[in-house]
PDB file of N, CA, C and O in Angstrom:
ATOM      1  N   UNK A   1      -2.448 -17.225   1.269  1.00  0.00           N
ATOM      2  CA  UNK A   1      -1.832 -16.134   1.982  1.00  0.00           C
ATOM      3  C   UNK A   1      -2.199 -16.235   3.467  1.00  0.00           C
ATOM      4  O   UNK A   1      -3.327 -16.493   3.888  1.00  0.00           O
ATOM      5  N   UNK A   2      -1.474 -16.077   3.960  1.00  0.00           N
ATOM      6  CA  UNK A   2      -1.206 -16.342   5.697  1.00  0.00           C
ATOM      7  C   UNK A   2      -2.225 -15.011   6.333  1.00  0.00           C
ATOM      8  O   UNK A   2      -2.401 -14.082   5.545  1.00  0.00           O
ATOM      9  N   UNK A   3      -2.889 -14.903   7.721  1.00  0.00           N
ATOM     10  CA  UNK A   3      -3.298 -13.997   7.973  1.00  0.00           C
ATOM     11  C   UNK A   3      -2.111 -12.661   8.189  1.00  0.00           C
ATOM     12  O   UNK A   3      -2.370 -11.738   7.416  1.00  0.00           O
ATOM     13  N   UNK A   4      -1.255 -12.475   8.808  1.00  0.00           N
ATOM     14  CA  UNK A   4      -0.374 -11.854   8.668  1.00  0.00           C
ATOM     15  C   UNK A   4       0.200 -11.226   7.347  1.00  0.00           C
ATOM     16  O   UNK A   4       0.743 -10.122   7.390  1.00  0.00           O
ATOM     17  N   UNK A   5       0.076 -11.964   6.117  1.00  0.00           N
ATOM     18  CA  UNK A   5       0.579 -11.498   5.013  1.00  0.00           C
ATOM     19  C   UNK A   5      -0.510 -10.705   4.618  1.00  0.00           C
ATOM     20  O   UNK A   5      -0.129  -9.726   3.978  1.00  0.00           O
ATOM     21  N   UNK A   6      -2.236 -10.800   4.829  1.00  0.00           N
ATOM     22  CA  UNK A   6      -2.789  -9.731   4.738  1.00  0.00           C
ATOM     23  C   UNK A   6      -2.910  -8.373   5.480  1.00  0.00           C
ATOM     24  O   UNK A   6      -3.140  -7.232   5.080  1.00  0.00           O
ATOM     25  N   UNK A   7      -2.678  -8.895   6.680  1.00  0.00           N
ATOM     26  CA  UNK A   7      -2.367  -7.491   7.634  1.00  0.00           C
ATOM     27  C   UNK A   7      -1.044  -7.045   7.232  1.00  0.00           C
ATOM     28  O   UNK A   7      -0.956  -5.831   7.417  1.00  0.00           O
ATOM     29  N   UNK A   8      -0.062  -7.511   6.791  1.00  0.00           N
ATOM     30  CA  UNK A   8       0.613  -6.417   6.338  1.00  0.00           C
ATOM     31  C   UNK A   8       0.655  -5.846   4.668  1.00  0.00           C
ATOM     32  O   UNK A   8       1.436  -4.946   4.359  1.00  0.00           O
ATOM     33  N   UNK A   9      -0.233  -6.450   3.695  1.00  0.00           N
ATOM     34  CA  UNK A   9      -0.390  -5.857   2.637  1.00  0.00           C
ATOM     35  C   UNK A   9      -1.207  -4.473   2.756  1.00  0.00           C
ATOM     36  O   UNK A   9      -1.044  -3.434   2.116  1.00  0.00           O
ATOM     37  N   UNK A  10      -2.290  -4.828   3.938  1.00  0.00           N
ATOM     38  CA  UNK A  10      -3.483  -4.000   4.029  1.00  0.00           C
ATOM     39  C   UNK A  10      -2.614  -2.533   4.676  1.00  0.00           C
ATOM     40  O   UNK A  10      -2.780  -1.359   4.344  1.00  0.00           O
ATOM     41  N   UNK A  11      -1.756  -3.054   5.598  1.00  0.00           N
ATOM     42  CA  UNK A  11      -0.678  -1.786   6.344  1.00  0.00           C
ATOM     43  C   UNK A  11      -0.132  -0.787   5.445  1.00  0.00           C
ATOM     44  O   UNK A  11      -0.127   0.443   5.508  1.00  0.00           O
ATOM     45  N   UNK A  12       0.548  -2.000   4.184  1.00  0.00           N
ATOM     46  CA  UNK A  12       1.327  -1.317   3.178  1.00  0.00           C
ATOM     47  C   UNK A  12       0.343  -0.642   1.896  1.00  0.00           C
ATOM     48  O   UNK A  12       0.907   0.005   1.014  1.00  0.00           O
ATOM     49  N   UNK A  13      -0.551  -0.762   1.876  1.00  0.00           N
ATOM     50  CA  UNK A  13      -1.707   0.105   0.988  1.00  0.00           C
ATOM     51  C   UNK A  13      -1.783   1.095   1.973  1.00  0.00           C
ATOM     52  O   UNK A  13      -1.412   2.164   1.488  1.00  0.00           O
ATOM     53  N   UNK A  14      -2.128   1.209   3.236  1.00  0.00           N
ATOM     54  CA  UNK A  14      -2.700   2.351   3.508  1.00  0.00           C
ATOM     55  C   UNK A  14      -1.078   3.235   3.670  1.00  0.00           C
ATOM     56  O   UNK A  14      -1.287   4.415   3.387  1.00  0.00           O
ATOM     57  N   UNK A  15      -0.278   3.112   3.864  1.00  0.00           N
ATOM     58  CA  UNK A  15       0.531   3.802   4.192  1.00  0.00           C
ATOM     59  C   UNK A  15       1.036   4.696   2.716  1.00  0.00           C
ATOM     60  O   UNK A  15       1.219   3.992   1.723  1.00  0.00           O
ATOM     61  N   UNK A  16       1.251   6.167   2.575  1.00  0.00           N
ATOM     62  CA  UNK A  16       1.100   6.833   1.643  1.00  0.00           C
ATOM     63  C   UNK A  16       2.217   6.424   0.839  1.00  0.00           C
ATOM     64  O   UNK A  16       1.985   5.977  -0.285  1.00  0.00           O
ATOM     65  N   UNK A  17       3.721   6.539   1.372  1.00  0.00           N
ATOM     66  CA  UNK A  17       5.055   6.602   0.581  1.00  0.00           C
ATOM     67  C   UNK A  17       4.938   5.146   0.222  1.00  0.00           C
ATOM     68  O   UNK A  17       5.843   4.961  -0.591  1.00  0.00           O
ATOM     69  N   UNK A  18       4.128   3.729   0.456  1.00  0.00           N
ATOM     70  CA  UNK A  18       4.983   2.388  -0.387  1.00  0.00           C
ATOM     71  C   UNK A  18       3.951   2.391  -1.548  1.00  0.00           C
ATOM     72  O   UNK A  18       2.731   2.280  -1.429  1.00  0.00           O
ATOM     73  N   UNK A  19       4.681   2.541  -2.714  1.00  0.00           N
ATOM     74  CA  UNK A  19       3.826   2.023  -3.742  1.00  0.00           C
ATOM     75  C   UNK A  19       3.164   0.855  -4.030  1.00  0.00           C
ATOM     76  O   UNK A  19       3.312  -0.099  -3.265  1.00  0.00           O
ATOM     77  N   UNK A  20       2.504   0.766  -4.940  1.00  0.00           N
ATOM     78  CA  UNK A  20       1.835  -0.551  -5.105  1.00  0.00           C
ATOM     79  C   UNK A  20       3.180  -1.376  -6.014  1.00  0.00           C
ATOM     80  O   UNK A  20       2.800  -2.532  -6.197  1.00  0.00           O
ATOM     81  N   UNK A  21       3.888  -1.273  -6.322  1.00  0.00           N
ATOM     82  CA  UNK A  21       4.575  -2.098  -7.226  1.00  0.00           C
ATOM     83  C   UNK A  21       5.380  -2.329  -5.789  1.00  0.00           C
ATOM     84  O   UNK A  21       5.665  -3.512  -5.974  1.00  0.00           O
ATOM     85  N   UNK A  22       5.766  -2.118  -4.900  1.00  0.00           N
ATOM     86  CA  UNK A  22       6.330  -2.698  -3.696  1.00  0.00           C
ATOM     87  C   UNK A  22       5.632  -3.835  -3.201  1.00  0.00           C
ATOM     88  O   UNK A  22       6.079  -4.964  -2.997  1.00  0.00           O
ATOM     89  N   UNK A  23       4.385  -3.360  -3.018  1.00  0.00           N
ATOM     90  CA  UNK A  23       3.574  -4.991  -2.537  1.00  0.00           C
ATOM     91  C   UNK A  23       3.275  -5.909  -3.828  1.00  0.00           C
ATOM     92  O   UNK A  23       2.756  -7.007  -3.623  1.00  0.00           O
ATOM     93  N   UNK A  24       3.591  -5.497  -5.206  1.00  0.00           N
ATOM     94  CA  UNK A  24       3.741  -6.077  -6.359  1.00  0.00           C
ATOM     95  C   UNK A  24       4.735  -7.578  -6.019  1.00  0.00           C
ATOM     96  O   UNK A  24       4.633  -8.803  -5.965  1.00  0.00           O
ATOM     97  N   UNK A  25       5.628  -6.564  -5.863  1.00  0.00           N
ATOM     98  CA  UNK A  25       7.054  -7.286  -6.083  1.00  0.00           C
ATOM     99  C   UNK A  25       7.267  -8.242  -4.441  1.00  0.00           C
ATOM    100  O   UNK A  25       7.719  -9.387  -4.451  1.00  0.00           O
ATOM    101  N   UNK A  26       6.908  -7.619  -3.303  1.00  0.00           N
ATOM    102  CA  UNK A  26       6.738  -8.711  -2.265  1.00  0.00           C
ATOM    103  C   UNK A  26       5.931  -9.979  -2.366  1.00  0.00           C
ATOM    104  O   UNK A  26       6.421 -11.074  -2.093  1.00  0.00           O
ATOM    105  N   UNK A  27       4.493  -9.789  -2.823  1.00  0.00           N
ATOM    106  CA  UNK A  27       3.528 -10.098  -2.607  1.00  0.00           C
ATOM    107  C   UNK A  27       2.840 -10.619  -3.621  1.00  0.00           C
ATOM    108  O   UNK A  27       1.824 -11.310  -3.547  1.00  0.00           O
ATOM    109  N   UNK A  28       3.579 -10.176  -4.833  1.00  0.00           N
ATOM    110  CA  UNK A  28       2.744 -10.906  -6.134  1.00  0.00           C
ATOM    111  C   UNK A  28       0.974 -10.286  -6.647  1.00  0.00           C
ATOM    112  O   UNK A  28       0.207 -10.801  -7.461  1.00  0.00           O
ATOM    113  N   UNK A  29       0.833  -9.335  -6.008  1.00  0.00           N
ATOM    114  CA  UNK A  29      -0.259  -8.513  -6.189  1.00  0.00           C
ATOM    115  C   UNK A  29      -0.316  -7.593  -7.105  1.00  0.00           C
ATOM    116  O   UNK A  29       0.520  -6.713  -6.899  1.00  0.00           O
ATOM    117  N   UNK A  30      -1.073  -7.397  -8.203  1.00  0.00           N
ATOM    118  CA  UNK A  30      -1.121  -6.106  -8.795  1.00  0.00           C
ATOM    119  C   UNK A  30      -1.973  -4.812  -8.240  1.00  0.00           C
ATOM    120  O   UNK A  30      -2.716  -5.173  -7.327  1.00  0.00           O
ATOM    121  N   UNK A  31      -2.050  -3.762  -8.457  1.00  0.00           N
ATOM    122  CA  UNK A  31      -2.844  -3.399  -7.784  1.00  0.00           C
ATOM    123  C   UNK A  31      -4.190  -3.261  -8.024  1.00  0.00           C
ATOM    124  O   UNK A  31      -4.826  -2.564  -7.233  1.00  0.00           O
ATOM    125  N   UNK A  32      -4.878  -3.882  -9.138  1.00  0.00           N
ATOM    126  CA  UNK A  32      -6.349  -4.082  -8.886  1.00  0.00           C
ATOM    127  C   UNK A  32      -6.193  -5.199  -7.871  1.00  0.00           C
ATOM    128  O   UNK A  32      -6.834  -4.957  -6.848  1.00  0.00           O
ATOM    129  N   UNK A  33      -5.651  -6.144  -7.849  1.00  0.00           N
ATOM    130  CA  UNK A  33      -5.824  -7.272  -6.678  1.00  0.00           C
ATOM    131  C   UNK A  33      -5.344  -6.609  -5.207  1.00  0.00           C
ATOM    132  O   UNK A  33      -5.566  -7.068  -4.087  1.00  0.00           O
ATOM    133  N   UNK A  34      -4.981  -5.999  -5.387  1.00  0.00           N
ATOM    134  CA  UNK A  34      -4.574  -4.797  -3.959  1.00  0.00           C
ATOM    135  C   UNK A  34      -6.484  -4.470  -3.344  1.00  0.00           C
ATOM    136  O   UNK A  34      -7.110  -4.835  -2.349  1.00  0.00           O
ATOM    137  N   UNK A  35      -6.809  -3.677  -4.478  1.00  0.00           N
ATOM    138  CA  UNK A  35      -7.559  -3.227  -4.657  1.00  0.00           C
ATOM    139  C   UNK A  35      -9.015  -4.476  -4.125  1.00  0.00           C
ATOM    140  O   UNK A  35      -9.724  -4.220  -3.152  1.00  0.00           O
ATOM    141  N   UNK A  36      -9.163  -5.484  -4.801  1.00  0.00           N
ATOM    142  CA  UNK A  36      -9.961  -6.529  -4.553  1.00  0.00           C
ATOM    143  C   UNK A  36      -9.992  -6.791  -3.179  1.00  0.00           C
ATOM    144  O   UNK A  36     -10.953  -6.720  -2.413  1.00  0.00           O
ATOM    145  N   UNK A  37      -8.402  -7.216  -2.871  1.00  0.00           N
ATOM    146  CA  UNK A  37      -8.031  -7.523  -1.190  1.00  0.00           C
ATOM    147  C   UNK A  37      -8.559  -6.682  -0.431  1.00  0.00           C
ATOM    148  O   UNK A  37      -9.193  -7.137   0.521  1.00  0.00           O
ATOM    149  N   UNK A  38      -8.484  -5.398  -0.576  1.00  0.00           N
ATOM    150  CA  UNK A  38      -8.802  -4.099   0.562  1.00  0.00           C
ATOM    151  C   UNK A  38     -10.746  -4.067   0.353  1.00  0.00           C
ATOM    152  O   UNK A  38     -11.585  -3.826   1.220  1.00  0.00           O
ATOM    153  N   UNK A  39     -10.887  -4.299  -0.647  1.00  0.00           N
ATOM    154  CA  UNK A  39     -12.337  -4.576  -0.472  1.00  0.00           C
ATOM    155  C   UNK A  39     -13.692  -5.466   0.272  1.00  0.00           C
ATOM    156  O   UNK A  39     -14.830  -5.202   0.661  1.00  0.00           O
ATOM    157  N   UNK A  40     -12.307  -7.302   0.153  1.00  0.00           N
ATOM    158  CA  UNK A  40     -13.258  -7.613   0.784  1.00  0.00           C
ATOM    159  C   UNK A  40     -12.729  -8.232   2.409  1.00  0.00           C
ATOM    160  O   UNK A  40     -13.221  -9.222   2.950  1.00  0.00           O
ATOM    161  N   UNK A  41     -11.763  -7.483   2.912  1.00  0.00           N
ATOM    162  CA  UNK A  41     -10.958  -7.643   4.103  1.00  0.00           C
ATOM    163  C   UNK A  41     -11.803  -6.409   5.357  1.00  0.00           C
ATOM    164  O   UNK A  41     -12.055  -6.609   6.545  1.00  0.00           O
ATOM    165  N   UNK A  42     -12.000  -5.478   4.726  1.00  0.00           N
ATOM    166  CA  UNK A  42     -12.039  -4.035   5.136  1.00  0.00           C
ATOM    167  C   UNK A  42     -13.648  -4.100   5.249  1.00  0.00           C
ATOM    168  O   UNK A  42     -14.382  -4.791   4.542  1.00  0.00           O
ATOM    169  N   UNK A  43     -14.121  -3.046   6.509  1.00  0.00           N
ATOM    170  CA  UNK A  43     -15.750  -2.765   5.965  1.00  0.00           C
ATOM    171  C   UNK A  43     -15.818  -1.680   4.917  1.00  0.00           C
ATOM    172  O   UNK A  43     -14.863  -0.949   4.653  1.00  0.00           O
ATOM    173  N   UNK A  44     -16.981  -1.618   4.345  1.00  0.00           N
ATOM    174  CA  UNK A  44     -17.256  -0.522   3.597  1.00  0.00           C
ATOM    175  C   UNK A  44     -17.065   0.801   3.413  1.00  0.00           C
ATOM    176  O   UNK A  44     -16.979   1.456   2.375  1.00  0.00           O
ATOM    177  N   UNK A  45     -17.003   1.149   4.681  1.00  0.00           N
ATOM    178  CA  UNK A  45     -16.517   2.547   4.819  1.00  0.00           C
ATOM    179  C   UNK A  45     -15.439   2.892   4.838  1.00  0.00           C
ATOM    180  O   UNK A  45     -15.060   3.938   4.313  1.00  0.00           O
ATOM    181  N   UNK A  46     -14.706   2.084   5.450  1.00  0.00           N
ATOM    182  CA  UNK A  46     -13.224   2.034   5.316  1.00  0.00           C
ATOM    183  C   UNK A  46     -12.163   2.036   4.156  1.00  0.00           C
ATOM    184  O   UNK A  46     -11.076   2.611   4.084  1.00  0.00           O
ATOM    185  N   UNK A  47     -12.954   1.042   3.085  1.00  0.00           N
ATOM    186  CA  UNK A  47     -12.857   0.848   1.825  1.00  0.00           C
ATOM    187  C   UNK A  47     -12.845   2.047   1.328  1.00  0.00           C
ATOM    188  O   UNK A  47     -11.767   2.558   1.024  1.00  0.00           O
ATOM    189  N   UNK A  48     -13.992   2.692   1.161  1.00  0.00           N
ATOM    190  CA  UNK A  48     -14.597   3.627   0.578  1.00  0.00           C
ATOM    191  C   UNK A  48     -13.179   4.937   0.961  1.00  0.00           C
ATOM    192  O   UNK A  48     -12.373   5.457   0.189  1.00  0.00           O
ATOM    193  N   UNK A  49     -13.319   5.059   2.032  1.00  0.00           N
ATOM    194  CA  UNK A  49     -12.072   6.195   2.838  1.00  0.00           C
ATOM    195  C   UNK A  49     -10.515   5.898   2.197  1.00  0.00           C
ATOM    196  O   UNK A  49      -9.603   6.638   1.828  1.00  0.00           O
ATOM    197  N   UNK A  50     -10.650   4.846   2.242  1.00  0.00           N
ATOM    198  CA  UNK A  50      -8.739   4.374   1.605  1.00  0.00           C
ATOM    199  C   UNK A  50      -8.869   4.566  -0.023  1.00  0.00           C
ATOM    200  O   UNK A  50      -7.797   4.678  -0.619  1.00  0.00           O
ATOM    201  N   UNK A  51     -10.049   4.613  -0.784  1.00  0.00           N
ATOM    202  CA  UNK A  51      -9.908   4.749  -1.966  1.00  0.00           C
ATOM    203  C   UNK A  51     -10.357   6.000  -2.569  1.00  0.00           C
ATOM    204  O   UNK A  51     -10.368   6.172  -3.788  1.00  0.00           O
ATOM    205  N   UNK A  52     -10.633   6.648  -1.934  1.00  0.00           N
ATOM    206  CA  UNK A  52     -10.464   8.240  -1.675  1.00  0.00           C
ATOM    207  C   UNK A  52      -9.059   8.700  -1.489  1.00  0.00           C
ATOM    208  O   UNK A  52      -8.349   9.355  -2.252  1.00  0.00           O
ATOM    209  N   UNK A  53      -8.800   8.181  -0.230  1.00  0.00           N
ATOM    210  CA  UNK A  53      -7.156   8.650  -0.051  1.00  0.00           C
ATOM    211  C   UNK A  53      -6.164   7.916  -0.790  1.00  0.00           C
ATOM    212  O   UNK A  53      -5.074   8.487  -0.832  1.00  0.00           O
ATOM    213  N   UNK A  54      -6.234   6.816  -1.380  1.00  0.00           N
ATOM    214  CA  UNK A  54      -5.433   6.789  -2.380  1.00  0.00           C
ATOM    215  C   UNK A  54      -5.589   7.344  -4.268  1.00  0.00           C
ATOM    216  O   UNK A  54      -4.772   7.363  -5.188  1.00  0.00           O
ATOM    217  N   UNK A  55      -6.788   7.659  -4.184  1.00  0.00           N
ATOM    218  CA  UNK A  55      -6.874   8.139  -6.001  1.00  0.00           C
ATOM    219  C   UNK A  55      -6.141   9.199  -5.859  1.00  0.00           C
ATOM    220  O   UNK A  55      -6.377   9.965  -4.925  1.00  0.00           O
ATOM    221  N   UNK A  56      -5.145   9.440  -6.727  1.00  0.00           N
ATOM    222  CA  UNK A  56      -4.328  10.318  -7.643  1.00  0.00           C
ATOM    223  C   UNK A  56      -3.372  10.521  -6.931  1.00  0.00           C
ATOM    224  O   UNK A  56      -2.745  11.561  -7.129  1.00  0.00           O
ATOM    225  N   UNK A  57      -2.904   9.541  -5.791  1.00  0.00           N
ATOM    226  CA  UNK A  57      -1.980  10.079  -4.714  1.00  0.00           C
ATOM    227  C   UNK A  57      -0.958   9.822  -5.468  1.00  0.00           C
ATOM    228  O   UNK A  57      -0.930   8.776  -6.117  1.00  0.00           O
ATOM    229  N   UNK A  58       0.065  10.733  -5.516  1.00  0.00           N
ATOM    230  CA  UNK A  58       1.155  10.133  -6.594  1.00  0.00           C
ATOM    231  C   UNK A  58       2.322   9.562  -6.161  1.00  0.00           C
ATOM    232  O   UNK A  58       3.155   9.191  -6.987  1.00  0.00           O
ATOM    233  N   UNK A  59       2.504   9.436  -4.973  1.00  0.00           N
ATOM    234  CA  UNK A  59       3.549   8.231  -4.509  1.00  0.00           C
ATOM    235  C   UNK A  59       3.078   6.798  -4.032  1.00  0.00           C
ATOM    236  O   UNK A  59       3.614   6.148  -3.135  1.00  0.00           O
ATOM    237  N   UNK A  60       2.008   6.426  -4.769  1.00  0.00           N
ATOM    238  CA  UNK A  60       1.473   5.366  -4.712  1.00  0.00           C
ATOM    239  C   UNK A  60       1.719   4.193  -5.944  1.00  0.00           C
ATOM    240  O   UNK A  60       1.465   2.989  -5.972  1.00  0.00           O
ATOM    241  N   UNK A  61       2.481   5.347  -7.188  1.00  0.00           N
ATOM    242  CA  UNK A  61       2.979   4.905  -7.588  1.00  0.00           C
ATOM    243  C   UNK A  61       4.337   5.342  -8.684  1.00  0.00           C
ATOM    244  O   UNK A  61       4.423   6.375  -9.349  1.00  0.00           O
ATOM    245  N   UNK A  62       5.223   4.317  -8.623  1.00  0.00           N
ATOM    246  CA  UNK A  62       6.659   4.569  -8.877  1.00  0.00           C
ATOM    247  C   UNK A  62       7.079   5.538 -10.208  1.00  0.00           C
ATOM    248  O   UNK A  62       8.043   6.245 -10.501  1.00  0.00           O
ATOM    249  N   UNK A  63       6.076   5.242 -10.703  1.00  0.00           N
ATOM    250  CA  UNK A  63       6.404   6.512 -12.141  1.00  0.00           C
ATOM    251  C   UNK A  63       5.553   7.780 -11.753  1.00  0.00           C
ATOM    252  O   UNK A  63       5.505   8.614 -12.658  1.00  0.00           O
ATOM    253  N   UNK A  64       4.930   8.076 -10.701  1.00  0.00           N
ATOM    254  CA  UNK A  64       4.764   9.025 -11.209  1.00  0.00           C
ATOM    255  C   UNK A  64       5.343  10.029  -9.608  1.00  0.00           C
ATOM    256  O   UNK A  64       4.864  11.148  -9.424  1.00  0.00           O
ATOM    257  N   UNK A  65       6.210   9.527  -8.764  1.00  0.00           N
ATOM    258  CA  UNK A  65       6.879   9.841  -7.901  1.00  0.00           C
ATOM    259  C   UNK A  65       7.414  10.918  -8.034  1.00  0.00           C
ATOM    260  O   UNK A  65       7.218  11.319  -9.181  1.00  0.00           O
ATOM    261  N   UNK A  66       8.152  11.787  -7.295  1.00  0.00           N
ATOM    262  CA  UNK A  66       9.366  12.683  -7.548  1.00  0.00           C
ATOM    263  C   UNK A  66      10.631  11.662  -7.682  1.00  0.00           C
ATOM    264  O   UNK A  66      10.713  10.674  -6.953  1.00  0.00           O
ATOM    265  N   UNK A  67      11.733  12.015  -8.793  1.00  0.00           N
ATOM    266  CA  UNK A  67      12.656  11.418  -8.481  1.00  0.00           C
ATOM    267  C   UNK A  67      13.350  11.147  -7.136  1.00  0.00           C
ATOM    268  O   UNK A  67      13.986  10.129  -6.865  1.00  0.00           O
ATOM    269  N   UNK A  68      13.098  12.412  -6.173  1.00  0.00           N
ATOM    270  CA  UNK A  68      14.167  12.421  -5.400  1.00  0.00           C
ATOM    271  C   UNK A  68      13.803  11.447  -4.175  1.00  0.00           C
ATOM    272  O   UNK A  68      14.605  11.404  -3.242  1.00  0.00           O
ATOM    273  N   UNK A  69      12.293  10.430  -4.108  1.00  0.00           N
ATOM    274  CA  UNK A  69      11.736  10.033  -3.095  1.00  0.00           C
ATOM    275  C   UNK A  69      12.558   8.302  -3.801  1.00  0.00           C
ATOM    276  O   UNK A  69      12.124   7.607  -4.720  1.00  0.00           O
ATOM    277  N   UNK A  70      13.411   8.145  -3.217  1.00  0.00           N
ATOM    278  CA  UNK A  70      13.795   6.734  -3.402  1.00  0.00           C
ATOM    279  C   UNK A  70      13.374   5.404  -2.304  1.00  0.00           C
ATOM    280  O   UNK A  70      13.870   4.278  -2.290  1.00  0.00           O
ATOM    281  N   UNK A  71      12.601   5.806  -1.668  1.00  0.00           N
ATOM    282  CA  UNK A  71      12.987   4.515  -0.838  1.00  0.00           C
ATOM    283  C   UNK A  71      11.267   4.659  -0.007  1.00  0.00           C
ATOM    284  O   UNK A  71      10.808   5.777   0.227  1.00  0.00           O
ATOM    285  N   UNK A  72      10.606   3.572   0.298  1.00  0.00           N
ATOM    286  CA  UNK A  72       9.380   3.479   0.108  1.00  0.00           C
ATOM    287  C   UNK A  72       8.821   3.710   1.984  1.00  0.00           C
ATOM    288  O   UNK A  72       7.686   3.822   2.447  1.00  0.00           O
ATOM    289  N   UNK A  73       9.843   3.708   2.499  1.00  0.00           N
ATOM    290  CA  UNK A  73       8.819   4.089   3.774  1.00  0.00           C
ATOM    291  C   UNK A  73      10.566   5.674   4.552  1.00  0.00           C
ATOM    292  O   UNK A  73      11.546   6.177   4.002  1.00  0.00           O
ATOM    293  N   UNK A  74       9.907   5.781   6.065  1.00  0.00           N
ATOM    294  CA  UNK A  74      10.814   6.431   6.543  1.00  0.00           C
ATOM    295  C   UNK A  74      11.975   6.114   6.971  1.00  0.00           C
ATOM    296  O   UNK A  74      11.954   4.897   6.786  1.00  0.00           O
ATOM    297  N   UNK A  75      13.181   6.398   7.507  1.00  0.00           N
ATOM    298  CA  UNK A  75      13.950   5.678   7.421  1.00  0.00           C
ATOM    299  C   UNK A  75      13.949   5.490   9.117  1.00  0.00           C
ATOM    300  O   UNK A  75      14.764   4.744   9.658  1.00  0.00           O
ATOM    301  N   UNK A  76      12.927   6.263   9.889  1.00  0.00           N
ATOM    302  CA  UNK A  76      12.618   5.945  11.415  1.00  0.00           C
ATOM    303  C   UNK A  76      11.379   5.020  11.474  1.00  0.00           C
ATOM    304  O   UNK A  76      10.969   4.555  12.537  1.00  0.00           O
ATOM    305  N   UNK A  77      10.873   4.808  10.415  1.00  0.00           N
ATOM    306  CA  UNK A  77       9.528   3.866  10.573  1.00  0.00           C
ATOM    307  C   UNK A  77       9.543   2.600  10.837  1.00  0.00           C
ATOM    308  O   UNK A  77       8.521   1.942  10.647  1.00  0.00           O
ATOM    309  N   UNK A  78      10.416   2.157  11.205  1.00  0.00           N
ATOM    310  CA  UNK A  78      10.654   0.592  11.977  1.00  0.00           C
ATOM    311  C   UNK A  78      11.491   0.908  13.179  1.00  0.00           C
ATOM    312  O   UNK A  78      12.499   1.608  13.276  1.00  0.00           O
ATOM    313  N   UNK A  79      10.841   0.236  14.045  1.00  0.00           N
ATOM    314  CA  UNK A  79      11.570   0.816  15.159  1.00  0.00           C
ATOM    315  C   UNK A  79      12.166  -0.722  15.880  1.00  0.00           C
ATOM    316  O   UNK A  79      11.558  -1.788  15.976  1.00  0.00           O
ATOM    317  N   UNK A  80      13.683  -0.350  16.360  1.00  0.00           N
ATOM    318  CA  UNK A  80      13.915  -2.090  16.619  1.00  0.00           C
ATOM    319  C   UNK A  80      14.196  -1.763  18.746  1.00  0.00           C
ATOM    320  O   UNK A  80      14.542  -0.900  19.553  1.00  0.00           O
ATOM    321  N   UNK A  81      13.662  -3.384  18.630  1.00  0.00           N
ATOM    322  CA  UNK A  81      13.945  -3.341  20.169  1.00  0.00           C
ATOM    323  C   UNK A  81      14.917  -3.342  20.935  1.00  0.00           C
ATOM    324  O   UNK A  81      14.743  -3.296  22.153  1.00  0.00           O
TER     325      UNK A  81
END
């Protein structure tokens, strides 16, 4: 994996609305290996803080979403030049 492909897995974990089956399906990651990655990329505390803010978050993952949230980031969150 390229440095870039970890800076943006690590982007797409922290960010609340993309699930893990998104960086699944990009990236070939499950999310304990999400999980592994953010551990030993990240310092400790940081770690510690993102896995706080992600336990039980429920758009983290796809079943247990609201139906009505279809689409994994904002639709202003890329901004083009």
């Amino acid at each position: 994996m390229t440095p870039a492909d970890i800076s943006r897995i690590i982007e797409m974990a922290w960010e609340d609305r993309t699930p893990f089956e998104a960086i699944e399906r990009l990236y070939g990651l499950s999310e304990p290996q999400v999980i592994n990655l953010m551990r030993k990329e990240m310092k400790a505390s940081s770690f510690r803080m993102w896995r706080k803010r992600m336990s039980g978050r429920k758009t983290k993952h796809l079943q247990l979403r609201h139906p009505d949230i279809s689409r994994g980031y904002c639709a202003t969150q890329y901004k083009h030049r």
